[in-house]
Backbone as CSV, one residue per row, in Angstrom:
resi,resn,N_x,N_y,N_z,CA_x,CA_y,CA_z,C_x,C_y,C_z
1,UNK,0.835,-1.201,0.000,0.000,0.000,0.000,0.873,1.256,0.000
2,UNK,1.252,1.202,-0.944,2.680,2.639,-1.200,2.526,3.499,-2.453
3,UNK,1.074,3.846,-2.936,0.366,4.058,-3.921,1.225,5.596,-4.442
4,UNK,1.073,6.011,-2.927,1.722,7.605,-3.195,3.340,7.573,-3.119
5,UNK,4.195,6.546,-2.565,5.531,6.909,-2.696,5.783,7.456,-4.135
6,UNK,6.510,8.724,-3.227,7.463,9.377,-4.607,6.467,10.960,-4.674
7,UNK,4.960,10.961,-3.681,4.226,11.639,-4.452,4.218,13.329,-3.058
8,UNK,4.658,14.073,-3.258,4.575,14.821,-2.203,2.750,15.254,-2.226
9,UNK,2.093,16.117,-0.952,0.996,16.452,-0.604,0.513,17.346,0.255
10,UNK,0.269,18.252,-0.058,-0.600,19.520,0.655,-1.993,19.158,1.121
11,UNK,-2.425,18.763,2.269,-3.509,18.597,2.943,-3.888,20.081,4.174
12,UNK,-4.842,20.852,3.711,-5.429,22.101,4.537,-6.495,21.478,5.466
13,UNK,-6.345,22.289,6.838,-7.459,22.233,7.719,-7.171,20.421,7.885
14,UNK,-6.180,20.479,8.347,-5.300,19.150,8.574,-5.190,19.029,10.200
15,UNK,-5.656,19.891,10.926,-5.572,19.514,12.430,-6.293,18.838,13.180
16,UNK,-7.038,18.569,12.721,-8.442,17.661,13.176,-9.415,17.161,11.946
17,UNK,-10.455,16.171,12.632,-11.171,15.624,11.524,-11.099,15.247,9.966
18,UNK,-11.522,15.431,9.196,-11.322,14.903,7.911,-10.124,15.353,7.345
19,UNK,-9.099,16.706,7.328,-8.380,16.567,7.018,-6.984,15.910,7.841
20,UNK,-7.189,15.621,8.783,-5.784,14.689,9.568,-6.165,13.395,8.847
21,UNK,-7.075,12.997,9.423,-7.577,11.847,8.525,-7.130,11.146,7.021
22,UNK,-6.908,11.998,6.149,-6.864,12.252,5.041,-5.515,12.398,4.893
23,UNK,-4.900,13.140,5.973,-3.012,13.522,6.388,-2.412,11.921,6.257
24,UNK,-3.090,11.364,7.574,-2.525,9.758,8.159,-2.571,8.985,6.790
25,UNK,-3.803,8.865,6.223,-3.667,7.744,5.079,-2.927,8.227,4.305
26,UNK,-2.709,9.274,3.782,-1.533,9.475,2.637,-0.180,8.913,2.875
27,UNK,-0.010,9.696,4.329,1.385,9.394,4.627,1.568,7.562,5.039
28,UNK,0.002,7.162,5.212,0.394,5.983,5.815,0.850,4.772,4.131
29,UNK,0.295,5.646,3.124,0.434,4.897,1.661,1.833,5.673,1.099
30,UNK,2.662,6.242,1.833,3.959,6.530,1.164,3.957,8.096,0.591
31,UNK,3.087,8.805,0.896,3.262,10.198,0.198,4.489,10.927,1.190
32,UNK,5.288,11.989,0.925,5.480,13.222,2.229,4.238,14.099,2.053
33,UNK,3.833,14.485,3.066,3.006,15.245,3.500,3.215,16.539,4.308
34,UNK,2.632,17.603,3.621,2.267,19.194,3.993,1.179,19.242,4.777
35,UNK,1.320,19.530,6.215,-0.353,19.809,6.610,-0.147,20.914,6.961
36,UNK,-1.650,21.587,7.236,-1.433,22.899,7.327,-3.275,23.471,7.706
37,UNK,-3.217,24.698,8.613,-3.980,24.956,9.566,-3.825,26.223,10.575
38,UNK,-4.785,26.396,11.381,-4.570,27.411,12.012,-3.787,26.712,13.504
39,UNK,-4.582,25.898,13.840,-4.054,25.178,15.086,-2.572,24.644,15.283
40,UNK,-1.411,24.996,15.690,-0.637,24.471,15.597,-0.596,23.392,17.289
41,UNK,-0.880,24.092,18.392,-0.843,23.120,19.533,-2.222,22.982,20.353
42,UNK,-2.978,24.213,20.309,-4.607,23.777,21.518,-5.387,24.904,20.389
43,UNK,-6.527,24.072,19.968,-7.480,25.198,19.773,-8.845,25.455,21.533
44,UNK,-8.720,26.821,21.027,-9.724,27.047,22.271,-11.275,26.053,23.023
45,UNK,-11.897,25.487,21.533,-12.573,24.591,22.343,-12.896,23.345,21.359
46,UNK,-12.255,22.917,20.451,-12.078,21.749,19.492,-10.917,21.078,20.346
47,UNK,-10.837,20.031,20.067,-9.800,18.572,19.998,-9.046,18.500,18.588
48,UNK,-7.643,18.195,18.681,-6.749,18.463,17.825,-6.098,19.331,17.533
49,UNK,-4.631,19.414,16.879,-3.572,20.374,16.376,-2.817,19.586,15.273
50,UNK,-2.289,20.500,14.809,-0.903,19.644,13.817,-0.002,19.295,14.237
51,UNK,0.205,19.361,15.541,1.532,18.977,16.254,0.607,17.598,16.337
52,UNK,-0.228,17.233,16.999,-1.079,15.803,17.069,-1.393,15.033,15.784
53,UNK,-1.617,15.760,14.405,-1.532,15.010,13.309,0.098,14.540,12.768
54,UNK,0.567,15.849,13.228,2.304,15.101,12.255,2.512,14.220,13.309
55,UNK,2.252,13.450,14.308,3.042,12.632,15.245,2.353,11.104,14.554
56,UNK,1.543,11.605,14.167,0.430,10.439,14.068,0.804,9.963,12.463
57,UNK,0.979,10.784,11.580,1.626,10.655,10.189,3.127,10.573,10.456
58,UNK,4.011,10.891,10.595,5.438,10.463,11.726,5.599,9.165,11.319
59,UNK,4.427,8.209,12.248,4.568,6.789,12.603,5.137,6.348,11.526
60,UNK,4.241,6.769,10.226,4.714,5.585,8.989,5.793,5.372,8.320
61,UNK,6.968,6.704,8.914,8.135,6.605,7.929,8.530,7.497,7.431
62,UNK,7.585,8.380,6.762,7.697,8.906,5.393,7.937,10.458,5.459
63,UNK,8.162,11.392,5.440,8.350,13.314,5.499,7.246,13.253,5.642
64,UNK,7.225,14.589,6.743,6.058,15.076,7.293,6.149,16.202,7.437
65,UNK,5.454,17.430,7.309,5.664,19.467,7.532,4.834,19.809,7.814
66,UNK,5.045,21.016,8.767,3.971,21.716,8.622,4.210,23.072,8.708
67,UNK,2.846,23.707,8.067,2.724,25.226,7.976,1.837,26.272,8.576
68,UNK,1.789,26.487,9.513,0.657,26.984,10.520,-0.007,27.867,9.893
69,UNK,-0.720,28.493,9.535,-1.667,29.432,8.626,-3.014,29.697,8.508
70,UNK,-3.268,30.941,8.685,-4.795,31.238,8.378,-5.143,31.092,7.541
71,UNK,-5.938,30.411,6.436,-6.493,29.937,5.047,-7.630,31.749,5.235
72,UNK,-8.216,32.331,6.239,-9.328,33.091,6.077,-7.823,34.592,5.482
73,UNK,-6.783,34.101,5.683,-5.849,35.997,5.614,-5.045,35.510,4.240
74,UNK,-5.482,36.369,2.908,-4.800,36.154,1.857,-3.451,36.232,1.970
75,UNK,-2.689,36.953,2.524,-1.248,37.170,2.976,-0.599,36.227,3.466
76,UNK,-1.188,35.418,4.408,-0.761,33.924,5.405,-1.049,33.129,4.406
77,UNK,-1.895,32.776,3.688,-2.257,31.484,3.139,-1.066,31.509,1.991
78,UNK,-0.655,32.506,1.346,0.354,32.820,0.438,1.829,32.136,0.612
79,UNK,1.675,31.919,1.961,2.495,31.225,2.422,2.953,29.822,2.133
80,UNK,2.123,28.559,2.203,1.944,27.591,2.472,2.812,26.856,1.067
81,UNK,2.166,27.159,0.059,2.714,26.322,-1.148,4.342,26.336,-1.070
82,UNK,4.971,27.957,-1.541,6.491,28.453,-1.276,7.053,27.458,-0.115
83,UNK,6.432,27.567,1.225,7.098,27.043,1.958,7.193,25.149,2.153
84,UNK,6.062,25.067,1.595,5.751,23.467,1.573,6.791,23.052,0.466
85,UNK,7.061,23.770,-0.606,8.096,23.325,-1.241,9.282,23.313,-1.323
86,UNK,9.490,24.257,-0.161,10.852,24.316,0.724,11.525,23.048,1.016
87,UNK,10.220,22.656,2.107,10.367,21.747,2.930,10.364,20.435,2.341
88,UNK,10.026,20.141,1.456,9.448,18.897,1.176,9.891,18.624,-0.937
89,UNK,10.989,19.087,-1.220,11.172,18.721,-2.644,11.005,19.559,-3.339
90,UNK,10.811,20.585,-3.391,10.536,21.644,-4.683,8.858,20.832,-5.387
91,UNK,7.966,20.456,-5.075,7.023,19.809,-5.928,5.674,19.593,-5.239
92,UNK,4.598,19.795,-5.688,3.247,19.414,-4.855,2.529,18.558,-6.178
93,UNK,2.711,17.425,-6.014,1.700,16.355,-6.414,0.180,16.607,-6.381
94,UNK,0.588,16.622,-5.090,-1.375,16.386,-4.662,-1.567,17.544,-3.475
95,UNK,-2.837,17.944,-3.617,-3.063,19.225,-3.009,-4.860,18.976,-2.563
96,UNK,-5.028,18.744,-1.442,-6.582,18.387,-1.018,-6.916,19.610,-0.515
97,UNK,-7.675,20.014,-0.797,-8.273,21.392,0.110,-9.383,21.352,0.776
98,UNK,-9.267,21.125,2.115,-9.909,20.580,3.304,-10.730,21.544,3.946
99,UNK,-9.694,22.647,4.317,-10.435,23.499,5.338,-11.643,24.281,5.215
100,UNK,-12.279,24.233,6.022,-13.559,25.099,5.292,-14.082,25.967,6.835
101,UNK,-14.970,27.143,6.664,-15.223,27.646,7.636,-16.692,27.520,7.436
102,UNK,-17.013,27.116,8.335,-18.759,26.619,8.999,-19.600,27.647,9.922
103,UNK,-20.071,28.579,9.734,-20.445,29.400,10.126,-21.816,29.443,9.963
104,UNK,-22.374,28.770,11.012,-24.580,28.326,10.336,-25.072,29.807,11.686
105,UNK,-25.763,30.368,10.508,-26.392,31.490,10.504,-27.300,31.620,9.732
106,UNK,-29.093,31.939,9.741,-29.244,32.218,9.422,-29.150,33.338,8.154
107,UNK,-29.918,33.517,6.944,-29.378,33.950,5.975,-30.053,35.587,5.976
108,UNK,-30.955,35.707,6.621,-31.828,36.819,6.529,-30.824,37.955,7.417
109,UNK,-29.740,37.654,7.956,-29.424,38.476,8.820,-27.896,38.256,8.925
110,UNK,-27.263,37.479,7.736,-25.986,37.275,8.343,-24.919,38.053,7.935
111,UNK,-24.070,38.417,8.767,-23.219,39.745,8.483,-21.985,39.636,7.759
112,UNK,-21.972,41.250,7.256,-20.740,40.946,6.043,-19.554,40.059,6.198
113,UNK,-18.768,40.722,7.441,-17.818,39.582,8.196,-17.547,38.360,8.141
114,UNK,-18.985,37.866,8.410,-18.775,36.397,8.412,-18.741,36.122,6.625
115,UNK,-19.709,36.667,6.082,-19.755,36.120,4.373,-18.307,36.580,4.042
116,UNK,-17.551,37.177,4.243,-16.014,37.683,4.217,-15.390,36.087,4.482
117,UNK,-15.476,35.789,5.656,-14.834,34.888,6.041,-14.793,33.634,5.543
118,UNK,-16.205,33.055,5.418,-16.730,32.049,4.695,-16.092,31.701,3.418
119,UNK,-16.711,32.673,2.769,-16.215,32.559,1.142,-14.397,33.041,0.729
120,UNK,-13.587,33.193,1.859,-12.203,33.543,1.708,-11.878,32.143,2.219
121,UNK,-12.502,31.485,2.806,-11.675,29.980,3.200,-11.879,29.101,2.091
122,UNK,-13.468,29.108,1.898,-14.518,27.534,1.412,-14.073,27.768,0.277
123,UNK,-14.042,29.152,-0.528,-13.900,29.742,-1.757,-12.370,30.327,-2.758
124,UNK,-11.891,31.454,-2.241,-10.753,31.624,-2.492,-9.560,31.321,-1.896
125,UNK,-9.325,30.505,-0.933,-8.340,29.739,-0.857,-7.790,28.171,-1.509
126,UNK,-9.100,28.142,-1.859,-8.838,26.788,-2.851,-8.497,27.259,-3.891
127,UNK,-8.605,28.414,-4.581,-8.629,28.609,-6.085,-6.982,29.250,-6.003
128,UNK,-6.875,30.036,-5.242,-5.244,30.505,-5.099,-4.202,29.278,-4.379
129,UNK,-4.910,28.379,-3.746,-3.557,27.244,-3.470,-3.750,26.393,-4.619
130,UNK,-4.801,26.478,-5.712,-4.478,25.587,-6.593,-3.748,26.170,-7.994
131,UNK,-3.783,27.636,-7.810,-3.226,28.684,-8.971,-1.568,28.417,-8.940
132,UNK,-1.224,27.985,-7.184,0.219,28.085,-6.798,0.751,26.913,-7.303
133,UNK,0.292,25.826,-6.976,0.724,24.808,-7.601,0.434,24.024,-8.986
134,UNK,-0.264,24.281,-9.660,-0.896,24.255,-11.048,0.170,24.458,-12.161
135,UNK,0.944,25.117,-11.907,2.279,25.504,-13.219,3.160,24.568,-12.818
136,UNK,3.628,23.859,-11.610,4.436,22.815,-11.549,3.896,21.219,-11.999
137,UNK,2.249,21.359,-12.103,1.923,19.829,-11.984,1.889,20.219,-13.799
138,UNK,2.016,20.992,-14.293,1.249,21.166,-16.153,3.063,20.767,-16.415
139,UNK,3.725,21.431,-15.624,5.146,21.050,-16.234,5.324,19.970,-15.832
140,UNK,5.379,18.617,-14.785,5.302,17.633,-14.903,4.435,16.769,-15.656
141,UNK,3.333,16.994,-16.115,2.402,15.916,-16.795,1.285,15.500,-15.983
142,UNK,1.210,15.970,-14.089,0.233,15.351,-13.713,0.347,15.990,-12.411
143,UNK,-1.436,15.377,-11.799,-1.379,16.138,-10.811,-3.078,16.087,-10.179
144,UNK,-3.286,16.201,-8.851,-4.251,15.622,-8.553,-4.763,16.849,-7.399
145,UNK,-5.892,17.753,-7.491,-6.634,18.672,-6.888,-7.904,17.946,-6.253
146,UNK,-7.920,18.074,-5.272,-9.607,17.461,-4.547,-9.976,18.494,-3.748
147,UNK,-11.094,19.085,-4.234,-11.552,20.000,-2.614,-12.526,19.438,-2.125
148,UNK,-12.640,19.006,-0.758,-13.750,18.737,-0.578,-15.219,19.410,-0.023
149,UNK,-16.023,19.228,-0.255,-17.041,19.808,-0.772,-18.389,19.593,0.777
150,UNK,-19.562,19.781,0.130,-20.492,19.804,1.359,-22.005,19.190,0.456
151,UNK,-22.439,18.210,1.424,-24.190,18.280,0.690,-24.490,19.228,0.683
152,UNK,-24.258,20.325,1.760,-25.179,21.162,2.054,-25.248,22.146,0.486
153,UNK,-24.150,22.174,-0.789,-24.273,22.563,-1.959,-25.731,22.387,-2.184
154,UNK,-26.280,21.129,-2.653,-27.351,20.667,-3.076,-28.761,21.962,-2.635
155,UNK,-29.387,22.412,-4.004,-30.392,23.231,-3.592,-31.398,22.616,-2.939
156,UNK,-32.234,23.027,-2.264,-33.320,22.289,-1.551,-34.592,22.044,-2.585
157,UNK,-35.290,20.969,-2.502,-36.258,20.832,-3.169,-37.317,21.310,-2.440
158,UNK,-38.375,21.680,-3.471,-39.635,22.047,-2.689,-40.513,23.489,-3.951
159,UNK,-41.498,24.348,-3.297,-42.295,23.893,-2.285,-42.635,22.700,-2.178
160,UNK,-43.476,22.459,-1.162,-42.688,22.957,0.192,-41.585,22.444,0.490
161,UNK,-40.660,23.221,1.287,-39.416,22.822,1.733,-39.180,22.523,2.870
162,UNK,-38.221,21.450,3.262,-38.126,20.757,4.871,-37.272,21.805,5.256
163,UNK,-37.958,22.131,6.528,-37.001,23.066,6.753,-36.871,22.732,8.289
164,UNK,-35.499,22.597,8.844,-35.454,21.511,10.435,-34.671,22.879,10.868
165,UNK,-34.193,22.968,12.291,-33.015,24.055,12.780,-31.895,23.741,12.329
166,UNK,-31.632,23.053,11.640,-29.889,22.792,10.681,-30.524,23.549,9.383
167,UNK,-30.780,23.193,8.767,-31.243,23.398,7.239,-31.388,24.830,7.081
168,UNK,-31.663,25.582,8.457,-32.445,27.280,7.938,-31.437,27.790,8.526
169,UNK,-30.018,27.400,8.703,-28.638,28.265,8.910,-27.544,27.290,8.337
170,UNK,-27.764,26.609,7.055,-26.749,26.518,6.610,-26.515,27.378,4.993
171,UNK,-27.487,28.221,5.181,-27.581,28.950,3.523,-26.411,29.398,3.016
172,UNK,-25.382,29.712,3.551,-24.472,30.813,3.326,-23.342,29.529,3.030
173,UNK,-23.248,28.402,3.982,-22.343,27.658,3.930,-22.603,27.074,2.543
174,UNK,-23.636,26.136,2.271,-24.048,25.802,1.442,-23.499,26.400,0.089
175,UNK,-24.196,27.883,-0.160,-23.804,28.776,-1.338,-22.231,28.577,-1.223
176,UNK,-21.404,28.845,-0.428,-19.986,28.975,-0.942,-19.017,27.141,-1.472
177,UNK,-19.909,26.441,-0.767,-19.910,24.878,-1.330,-20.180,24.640,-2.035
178,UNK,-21.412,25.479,-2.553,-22.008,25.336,-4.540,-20.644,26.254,-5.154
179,UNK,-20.254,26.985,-5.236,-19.228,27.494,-5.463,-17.667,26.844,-5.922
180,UNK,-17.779,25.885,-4.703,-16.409,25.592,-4.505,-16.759,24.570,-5.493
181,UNK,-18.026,24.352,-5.981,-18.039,22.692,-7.012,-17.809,22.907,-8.483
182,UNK,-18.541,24.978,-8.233,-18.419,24.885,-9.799,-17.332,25.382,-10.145
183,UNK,-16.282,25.830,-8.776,-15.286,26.346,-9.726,-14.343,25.361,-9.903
184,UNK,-14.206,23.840,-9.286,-13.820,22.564,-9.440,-13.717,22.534,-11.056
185,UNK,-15.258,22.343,-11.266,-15.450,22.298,-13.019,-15.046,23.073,-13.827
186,UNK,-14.650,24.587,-13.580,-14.111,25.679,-13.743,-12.544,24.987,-14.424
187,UNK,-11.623,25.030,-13.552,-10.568,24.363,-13.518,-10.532,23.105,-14.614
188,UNK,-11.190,22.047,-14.050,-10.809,20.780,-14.757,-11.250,20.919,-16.479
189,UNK,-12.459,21.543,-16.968,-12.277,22.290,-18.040,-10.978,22.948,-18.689
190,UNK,-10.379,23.845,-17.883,-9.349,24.264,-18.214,-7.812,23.860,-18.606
191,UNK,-8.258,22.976,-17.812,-6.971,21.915,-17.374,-6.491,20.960,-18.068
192,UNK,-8.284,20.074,-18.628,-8.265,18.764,-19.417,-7.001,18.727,-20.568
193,UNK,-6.235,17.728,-20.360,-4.969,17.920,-21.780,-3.634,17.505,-20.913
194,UNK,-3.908,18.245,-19.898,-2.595,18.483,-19.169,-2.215,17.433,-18.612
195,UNK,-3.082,16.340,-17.847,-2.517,15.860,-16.946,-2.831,16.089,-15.330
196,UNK,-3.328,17.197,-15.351,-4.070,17.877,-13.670,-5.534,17.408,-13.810
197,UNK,-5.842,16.595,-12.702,-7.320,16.624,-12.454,-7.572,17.510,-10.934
198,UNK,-8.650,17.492,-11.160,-9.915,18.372,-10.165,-11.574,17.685,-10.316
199,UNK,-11.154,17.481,-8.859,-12.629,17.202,-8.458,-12.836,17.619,-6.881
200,UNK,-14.465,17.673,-6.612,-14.437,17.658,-5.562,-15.395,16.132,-5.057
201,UNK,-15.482,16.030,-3.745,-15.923,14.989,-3.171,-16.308,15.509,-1.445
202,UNK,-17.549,14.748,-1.787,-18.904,15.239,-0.472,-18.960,13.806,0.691
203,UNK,-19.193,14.149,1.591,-19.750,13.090,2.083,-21.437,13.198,1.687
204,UNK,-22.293,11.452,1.350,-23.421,11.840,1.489,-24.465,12.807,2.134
205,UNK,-24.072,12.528,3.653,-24.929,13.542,4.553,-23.850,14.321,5.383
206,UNK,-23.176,13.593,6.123,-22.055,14.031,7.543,-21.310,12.900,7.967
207,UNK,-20.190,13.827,8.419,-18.880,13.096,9.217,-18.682,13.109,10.043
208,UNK,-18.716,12.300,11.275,-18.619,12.802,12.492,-17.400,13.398,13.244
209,UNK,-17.169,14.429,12.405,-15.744,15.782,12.957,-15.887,15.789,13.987
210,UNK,-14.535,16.444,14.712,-14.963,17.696,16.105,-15.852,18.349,15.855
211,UNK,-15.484,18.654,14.375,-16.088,20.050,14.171,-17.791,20.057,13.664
212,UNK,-17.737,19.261,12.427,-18.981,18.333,12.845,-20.233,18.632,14.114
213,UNK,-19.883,17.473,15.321,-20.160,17.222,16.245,-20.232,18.473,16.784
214,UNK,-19.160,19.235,17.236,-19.354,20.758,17.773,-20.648,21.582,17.029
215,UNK,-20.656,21.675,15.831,-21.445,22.428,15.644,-23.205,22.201,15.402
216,UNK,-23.127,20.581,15.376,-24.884,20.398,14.676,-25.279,19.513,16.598
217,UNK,-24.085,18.897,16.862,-24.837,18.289,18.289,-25.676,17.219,18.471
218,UNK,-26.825,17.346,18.747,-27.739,16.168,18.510,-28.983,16.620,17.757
219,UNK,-28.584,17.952,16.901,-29.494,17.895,15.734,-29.877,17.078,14.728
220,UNK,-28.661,16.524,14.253,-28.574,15.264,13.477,-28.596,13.629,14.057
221,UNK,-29.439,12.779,13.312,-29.508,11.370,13.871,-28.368,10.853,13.274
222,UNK,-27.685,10.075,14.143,-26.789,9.574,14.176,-26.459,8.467,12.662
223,UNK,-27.741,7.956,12.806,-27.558,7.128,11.490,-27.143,7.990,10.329
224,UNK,-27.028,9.183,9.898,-27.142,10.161,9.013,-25.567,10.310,8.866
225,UNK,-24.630,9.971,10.021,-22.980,10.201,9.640,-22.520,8.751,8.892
226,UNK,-21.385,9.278,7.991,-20.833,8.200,7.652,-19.631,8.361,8.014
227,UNK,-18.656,6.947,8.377,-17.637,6.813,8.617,-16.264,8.017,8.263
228,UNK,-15.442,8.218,9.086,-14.574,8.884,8.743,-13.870,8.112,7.724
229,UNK,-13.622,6.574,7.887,-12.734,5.811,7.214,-13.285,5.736,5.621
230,UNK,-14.567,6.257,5.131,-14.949,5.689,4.032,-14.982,7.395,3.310
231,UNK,-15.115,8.547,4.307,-14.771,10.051,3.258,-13.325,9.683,2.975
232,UNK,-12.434,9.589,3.683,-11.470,9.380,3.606,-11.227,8.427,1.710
233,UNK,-11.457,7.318,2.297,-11.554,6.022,1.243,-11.536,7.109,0.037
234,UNK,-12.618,7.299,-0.069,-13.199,8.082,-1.164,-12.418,9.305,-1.862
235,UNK,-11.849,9.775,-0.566,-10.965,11.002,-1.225,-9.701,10.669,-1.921
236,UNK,-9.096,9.707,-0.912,-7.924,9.199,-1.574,-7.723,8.287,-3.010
237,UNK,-9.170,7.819,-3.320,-8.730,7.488,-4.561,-9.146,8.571,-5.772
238,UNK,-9.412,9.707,-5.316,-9.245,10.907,-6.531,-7.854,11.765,-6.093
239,UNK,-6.948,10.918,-5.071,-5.787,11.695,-5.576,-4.981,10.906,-6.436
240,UNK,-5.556,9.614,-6.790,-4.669,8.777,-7.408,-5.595,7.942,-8.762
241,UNK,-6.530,9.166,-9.262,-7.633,8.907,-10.576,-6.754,9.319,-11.865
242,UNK,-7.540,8.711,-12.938,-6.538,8.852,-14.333,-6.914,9.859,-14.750
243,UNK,-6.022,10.678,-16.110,-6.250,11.822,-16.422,-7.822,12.424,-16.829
244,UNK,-8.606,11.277,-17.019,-9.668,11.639,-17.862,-11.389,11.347,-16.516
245,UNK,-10.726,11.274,-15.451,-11.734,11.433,-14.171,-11.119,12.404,-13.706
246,UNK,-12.208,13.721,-14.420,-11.961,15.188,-13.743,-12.920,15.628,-13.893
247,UNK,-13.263,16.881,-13.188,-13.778,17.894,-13.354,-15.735,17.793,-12.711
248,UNK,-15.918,16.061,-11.953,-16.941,16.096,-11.238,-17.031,16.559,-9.399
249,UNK,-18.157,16.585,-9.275,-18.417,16.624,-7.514,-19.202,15.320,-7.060
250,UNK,-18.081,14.312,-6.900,-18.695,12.740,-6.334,-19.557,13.426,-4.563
251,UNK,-20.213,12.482,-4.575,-20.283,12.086,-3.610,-19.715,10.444,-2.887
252,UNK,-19.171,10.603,-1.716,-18.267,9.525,-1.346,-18.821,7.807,-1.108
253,UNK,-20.367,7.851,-0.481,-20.549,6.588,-0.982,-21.228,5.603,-1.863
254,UNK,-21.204,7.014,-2.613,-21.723,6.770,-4.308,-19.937,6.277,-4.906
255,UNK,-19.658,7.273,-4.955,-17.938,6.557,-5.584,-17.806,5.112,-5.370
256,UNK,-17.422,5.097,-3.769,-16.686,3.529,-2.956,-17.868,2.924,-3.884
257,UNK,-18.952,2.922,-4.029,-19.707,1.714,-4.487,-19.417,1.919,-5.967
258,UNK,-19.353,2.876,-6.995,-19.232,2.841,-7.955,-17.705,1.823,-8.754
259,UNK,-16.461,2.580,-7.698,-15.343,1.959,-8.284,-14.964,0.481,-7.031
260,UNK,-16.050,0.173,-6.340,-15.793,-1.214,-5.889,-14.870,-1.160,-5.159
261,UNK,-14.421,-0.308,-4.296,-13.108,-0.205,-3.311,-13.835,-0.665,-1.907
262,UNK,-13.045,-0.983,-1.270,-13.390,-1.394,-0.201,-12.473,-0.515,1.061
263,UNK,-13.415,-0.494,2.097,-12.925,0.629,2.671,-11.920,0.452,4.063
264,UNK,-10.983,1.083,3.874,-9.409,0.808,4.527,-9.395,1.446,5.831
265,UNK,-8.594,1.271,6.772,-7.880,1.856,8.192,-7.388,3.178,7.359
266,UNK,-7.480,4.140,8.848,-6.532,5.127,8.325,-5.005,4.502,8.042
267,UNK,-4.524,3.764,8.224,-3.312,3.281,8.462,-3.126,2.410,6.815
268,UNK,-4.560,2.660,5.956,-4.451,1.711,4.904,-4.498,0.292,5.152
269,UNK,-4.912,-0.255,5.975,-5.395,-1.715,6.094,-6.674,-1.877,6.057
């Protein structure tokens, strides 16, 4: 299971939940790995840091970095690629763009600030960490972009519309997740020829994050999360898809069932 040796990797919003997750299996299949985040040792009331993911990616062997950074401050995030390629080979293979800012607010009232914030993480930080590394993967021949994405994209059907206390404050999140899908397609359009794919990939409903969990609680029935081990599953085999699987927004256990994978340890077992 050494799929990625040879393959360096930029994983964002890598301190907890889906993107550590996503950190461990790479590194645990042979990639070096970039993580990168705001958290470097305690966030104020989440579980996890990157000092707790690189120990945990560490185990397998393989280069491990990190880059502490605000993805919401264009100036900091500017950072990450330059320095990840410092650290780690002059080269970014694979580049997952994880982090996202979750901010459920009602839509009738929600303030500029936060739509500032939102759409500078979910939105333009994916499109400028993939602008940074994009001229090195066209000059190699290849290259693998995943952002991952949100149901909450999906417009609501209706009249009438279900509308629960999750559903009537995720509008804003949602919109910048429809966003982040079409500018996926944006890209892989652009791209097709080269060798770079782009996609993004959803969990069906939810993951049970910190962050997750912190924010919906016991709004959501439990049956409604799916495994960390199977977003995961799912993501990792669009960092390692052929040139001509680009430019969709899977959902993850539509994929695993589509390409028949079966779903692994973070550790790849």
């Amino acid at each position: 299971m050494q799929r990625f040796a040879g393959r360096t990797a930029i994983v964002t919003g890598a301190s907890r939940g889906i993107g550590a997750a996503i950190a461990e299996r790479l590194a645990a299949e042979g990639a070096s790995v970039v993580i990168t985040a705001r958290t470097l040792e305690h966030h104020d009331h989440l579980e996890g840091s990157l000092n707790e993911t690189l120990q945990r990616c560490r185990m397998y062997g393989g280069r491990v970095a990190v880059v502490a950074a605000d993805l919401g401050d264009p100036t900091d995030r500017a950072r990450i690629v330059p320095e990840a390629m410092e650290m780690l080979g002059g080269r970014v293979d694979i580049l997952v763009n994880n982090a996202a800012a979750a901010i459920y607010q009602s839509m009738l009232d929600y303030p500029a600030k936060r739509r500032s914030i939102t759409f500078e993480v979910n939105v333009f930080a994916p499109l400028e960490l993939s602008q940074a590394v994009i001229p090195g993967m066209i000059e190699r021949g290849q290259g693998w972009i995943v952002n991952v994405s949100s149901a909450t994209a999906r417009a609501a059907v209706g009249p009438p519309f279900k509308v629960d206390r999750v559903a009537a404050k995720i509008g804003m999140y949602g919109t910048s997740k429809a966003a982040l899908n079409r500018l996926t397609n944006a890209l892989a359009v652009e791209l097709h020829g080269t060798g770079v794919r782009v996609n993004a990939i959803e969990p069906r409903a939810a993951v049970a994050s910190e962050g997750a969990v912190a924010l919906l609680g016991g709004s959501v029935d439990e049956s409604m999360f799916e495994s960390m081990e199977a977003m995961v599953e799912a993501t990792v085999a669009l960092c390692d898809c052929g040139p001509d699987q680009t430019g969709e927004a899977y959902v993850s256990l539509d994929l695993i069932h589509a390409l028949g994978l079966e779903v692994r340890g973070l550790d790849g077992r």
